[in-house]
C-alpha positions, 0 to 999 in steps of 0.5 A, a space after each residue: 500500500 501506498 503511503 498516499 492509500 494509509 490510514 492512520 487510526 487514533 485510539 479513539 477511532 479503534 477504543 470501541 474495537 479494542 477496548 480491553 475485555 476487562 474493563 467491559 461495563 465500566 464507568 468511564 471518566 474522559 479527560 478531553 479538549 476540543 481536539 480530542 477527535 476522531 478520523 470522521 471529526 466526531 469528538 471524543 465525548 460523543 464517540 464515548 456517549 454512543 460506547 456500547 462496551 462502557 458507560 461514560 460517567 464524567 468528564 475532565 478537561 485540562 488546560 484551556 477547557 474541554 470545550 476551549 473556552 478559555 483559550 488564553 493562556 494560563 487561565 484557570 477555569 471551574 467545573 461545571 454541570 454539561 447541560 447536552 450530556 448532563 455530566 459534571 465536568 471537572 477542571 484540571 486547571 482551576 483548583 486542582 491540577 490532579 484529579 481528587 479522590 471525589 472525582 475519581 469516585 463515580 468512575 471504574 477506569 478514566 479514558 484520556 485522549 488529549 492531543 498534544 505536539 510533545 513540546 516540554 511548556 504545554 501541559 498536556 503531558 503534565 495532565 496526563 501525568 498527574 492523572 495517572 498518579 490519581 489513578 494509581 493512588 485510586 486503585 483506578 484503571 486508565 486507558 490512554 487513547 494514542 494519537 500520533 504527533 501532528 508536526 511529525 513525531 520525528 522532531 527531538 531537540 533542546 536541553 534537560 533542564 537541570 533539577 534547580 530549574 524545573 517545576 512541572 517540566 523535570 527531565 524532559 527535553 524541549 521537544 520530545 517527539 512524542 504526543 
């Protein structure tokens, strides 16, 4: 096949396909933003709602808002109650930057599908991170739901900022290449 003919699949176009036979029934959490999407532009909250394998319970957003409305940088936003799905929606930065034991309470396994450039000053990753540190303390399941990289992947540049320098952004090079 071509390279020309490839489709390239993201976790989320193949989580109803794939999703492990373990984790059937569960209540979900989805930790998304507005380009959390699959290959037909359906978002993630939408794809999860229509999920015949799991029951979506709840949802987070990272920074910027699951629904993008605080494009701005650095700025923190509140949960709110979805009024089209009528699911509470948690912020992961507002008062919190990890999710807190109330919120991990109503969920069995916790879905994340954020897409990010690999880049060290986004906080994507960050999210991700303190996400699986909840889970794990939680005794919760996570799914991550891959996507590749959008500027390639293939890009891998700049230092590892020494331990005296870092706060959220420990050990990781400027640009990782990873998503």
């Amino acid at each position: 096949m071509s390279a020309k003919n490839r489709v390239t699949f993201t976790g989320l176009d193949l989580s109803e396909k794939l999703w492990p036979k373990d984790l059937r029934g569960a209540r979900v959490g989805l930790v998304a933003h507005p380009a959390s999407v699959n290959r037909r532009l359906e978002y993630a909250v939408t794809v999860c709602i229509k999920s015949k394998k799991f029951k979506l319970t709840t949802l987070f957003g990272p920074q910027h808002g699951i629904l993008g409305q605080t494009q701005d940088n650095m700025i923190e936003w509140e949960g709110f109650h979805d009024r089209q799905t009528g699911l509470p929606v948690f912020s992961l930065y507002g008062q919190t930057r990890k999710p807190e034991p109330s919120m991990l309470d109503h969920i069995d396994v916790l879905v994340i599908d954020i897409q990010d450039i690999g880049a060290r000053y986004y906080t994507f990753i960050w999210t991700m991170e303190n996400c699986m540190q909840a889970c794990m303390e939680m005794n919760k399941s996570i799914v991550i739901l891959d996507r590749p990289n959008p500027i390639g992947g293939h890009i891998i540049e700049g230092p590892v900022l020494q331990k005296a320098y870092t706060s959220l952004w420990d050990n990781v090079l400027s640009l990782s290449g990873m998503a």
